[in-house]
DRENMI-398527 format. One line per field, with one value per residue: residue in one letter; x, y, z of N, C-alpha, C in turn. Coordinates in steps of 0.05 Angstrom, whole numbers, plus 5000, padded with zeros to 4 digits. Atoms other than C-alpha are relative to their C-alpha. Last residue first. Example, Ala and Ser with C-alpha at 12.3 -4.5 7.8 and 13.67 -1.06 7.14 Angstrom:
2
residu s:a
n.px 4984:5018
n.py 4976:4976
n.pz 4999:5000
ca.px 5273:5246
ca.py 4979:4910
ca.pz 5143:5156
c.px 4985:5018
c.py 5022:5024
c.pz 5014:5000
END
This chain:
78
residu x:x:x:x:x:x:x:x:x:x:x:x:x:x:x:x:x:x:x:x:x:x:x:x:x:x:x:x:x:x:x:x:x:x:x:x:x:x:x:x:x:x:x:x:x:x:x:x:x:x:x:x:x:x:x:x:x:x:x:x:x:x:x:x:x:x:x:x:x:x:x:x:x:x:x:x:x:x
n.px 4990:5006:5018:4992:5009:5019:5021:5002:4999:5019:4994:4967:4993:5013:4985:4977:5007:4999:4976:4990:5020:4983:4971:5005:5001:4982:4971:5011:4985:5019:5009:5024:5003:5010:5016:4990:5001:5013:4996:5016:4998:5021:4992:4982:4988:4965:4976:5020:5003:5000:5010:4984:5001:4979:5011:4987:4997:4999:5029:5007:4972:4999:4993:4993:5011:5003:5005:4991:5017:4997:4989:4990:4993:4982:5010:4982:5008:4984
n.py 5002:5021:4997:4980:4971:4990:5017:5017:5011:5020:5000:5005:5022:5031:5010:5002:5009:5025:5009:5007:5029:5023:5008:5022:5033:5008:5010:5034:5029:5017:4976:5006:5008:4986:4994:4974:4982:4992:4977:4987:4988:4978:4963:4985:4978:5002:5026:5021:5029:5027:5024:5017:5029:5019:5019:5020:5029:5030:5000:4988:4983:4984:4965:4968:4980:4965:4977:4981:4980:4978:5018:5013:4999:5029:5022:5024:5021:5019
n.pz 5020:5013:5019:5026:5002:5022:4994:5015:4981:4991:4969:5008:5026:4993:4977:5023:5025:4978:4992:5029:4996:4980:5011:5020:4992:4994:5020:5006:4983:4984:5006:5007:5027:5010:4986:4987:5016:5003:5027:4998:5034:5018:4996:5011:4985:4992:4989:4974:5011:4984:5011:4976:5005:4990:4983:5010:4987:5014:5012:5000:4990:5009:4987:5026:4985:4999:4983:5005:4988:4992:4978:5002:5025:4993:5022:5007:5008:5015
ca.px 6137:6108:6142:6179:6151:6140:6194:6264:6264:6274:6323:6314:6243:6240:6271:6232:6173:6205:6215:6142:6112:6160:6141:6072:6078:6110:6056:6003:6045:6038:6089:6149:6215:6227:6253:6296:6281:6303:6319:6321:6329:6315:6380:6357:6333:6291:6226:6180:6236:6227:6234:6235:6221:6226:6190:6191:6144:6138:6102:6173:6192:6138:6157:6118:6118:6123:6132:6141:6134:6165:6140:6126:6098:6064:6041:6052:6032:6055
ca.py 1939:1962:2010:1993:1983:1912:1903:1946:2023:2065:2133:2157:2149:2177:2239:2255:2254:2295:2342:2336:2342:2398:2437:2428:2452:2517:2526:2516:2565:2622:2666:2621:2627:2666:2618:2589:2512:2461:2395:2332:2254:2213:2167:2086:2046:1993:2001:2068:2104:2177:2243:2315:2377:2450:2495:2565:2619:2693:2760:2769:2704:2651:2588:2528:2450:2390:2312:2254:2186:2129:2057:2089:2155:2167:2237:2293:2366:2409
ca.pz 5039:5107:5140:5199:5275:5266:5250:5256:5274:5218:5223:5151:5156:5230:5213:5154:5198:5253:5201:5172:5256:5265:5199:5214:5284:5259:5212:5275:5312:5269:5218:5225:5228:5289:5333:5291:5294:5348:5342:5393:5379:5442:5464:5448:5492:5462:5437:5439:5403:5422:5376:5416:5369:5392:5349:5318:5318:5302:5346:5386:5402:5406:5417:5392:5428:5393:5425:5370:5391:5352:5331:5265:5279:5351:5349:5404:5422:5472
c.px 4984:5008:4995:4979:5010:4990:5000:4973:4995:5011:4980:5015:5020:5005:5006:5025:5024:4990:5006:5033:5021:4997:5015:5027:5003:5000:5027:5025:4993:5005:4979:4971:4968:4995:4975:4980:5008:4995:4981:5006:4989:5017:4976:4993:5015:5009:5027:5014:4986:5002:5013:4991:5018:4978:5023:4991:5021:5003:5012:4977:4992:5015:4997:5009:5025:4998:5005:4985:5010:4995:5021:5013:5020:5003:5016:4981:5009:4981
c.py 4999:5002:4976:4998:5010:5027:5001:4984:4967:4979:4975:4988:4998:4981:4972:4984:4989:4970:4981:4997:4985:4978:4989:4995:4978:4972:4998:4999:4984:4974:4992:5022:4998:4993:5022:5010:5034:5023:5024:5021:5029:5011:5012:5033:5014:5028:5001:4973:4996:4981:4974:4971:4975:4960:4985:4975:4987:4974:4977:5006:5026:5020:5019:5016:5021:5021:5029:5022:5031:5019:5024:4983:4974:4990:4980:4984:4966:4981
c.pz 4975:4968:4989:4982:4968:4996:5033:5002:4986:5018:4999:5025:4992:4972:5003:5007:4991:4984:4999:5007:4980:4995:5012:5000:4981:5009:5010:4973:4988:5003:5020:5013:4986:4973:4990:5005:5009:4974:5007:4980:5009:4983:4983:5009:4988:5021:5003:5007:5030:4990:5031:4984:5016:4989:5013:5028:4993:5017:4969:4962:4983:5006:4992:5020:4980:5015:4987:5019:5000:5019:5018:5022:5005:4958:5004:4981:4991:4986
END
């Protein structure tokens, strides 16, 4: 499993491989407060190697987060 901390966030990856493709499970966290994790997974066979299934979790999870911002001083700066 891999993880990145994105915006006051924490994003957990991990690839499955299902017969010789990848897909990923994605798990988003808010580091403050208490809000319900965020989870998503892809189709299991979408991808041709794990590290391009990781990208496409990470960039998701990404996408996720910026439509989903948390308030000061975890949001983007202006």
């Amino acid at each position: 499993m891999s993880s990145q901390y994105y915006r006051g966030y924490k994003i957990d990856v991990s690839c499955m491989k299902n017969e010789g493709r990848y897909g990923y499970r994605v798990r988003i966290a808010g580091m403050a407060g208490s809000m319900a994790p965020h989870a998503c997974d892809s189709e299991a066979h979408e991808f041709a190697n794990s590290s391009k299934a990781a990208d496409a979790a990470f960039y998701y999870a990404r996408a996720w987060i910026d439509s989903h911002p948390l308030p000061w001083p975890f949001a983007a700066p202006p």
